[in-house]
N, C-alpha and C positions, 0 to 999 in steps of 0.2 A: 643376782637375786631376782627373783623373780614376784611380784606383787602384782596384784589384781582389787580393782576396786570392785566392793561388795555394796549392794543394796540392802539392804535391811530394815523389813518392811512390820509393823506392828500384825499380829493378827490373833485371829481370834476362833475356837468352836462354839458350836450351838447351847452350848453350856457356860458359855462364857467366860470359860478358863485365856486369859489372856496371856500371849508367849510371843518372842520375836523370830524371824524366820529370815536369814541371810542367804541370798543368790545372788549370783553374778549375774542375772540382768531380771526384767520385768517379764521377759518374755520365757525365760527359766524358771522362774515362780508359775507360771501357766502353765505350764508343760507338764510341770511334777507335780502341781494341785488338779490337772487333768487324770495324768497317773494315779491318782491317789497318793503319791507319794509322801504328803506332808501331809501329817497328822499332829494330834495338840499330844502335848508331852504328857497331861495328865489323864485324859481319859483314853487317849487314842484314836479320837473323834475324826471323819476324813475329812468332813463339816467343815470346813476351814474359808473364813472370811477376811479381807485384809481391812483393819480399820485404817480410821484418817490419826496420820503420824506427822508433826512437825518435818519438815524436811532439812537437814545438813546442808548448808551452805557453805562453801571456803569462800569467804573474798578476800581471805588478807590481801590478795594483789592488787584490791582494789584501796587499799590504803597505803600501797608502795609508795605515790607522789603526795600525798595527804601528812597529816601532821606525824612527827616521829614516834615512833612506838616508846612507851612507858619502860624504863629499864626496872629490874628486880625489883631493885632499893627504895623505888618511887610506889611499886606496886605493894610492898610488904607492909608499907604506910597506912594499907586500908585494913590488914587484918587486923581483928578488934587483939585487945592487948593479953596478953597470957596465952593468944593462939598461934600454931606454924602455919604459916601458907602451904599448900599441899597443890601438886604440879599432878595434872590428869595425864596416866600413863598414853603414853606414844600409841598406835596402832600394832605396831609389834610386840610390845610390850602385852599389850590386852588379848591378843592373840596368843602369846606361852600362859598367861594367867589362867585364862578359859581353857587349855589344853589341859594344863596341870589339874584344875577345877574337875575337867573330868575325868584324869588319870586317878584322880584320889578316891572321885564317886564309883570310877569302875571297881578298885581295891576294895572299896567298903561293900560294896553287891557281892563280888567273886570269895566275903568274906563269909555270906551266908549260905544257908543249906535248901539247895532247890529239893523241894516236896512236889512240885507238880502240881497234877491235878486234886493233890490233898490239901492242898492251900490253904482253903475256909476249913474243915477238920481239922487241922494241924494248930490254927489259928483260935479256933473254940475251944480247943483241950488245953491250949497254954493258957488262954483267958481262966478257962474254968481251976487250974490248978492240975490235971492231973498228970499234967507232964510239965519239966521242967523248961521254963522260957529262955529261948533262941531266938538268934535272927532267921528269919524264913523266907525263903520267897518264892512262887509258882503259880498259877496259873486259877483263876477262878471267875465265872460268869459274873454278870453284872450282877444278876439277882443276887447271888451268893456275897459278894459285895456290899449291896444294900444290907444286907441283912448282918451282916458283921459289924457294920456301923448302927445299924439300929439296936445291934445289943452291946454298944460300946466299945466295940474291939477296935484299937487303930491302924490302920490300915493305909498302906502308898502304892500307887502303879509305878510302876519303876518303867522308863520307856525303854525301849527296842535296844537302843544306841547308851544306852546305859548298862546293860546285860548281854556282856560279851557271848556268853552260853544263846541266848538266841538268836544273834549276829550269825550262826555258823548256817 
């Protein structure tokens, strides 16, 4: 089996849409924020800042010779009464969660009907009534955006890597 420790660094676009960005080193995260490669998941922004993030520490090894660790039974002691103590999944565990997470997001996208570049029209007509309302999704300027929001329409970017259809 083969594991790899990942960085994962808080960041951020100039919009302030805040999202996390996982690389196998600091010097990978520069490289592909040089590329442009890493953009914010909701606007698409290339804008991409890394904020200041608590950093992960393992020391339990540093509690090896130190007092013994708390068994279950000692520890379930502190959850208030009527509650389960609930055990944070494993690394690998988090890792099939977030797969499956987005095996489901891709099914619900490849469930809808790409319109393209009639996106906003498609979007105004369902709003208005004159066509019956679908899932839709395709492609529309920012302006065109703005302006779906300012007449109430709601509206999601669905990123790159959530839409298999523009993966190709």
């Amino acid at each position: 089996m083969l594991t790899m420790a990942l960085k994962v660094f808080d960041l951020s676009c100039e919009h302030d849409h805040v999202f996390e960005g996982w690389f196998s080193s600091r010097d990978s995260f520069q490289d592909q924020l040089a590329q442009g490669l890493v953009r914010c998941p909701v606007c698409h922004s290339d804008q991409i800042t890394r904020r200041v993030s608590a950093p992960h520490l393992n020391v339990s090894h540093l509690r090896a010779g130190s007092a013994p660790r708390a068994e279950p039974a000692a520890r379930s002691e502190s959850v208030p009464q009527g509650r389960a103590a609930v055990a944070a999944p494993s690394g690998d565990q988090l890792a099939r969660l977030q797969a499956e997470v987005l095996r489901q997001i891709r099914r619900i996208v490849r469930q809808t009907d790409d319109v393209g570049s009639r996106f906003a029209d498609e979007a105004r007509r369902m709003h208005n009534g004159e066509i019956e309302e679908r899932p839709i999704r395709g492609q529309a300027s920012l302006q065109e955006c703005r302006d779906l929001v300012d007449e109430g329409i709601s509206i999601m970017p669905i990123p790159d890597i959530l839409d298999d259809d523009r993966l190709q």
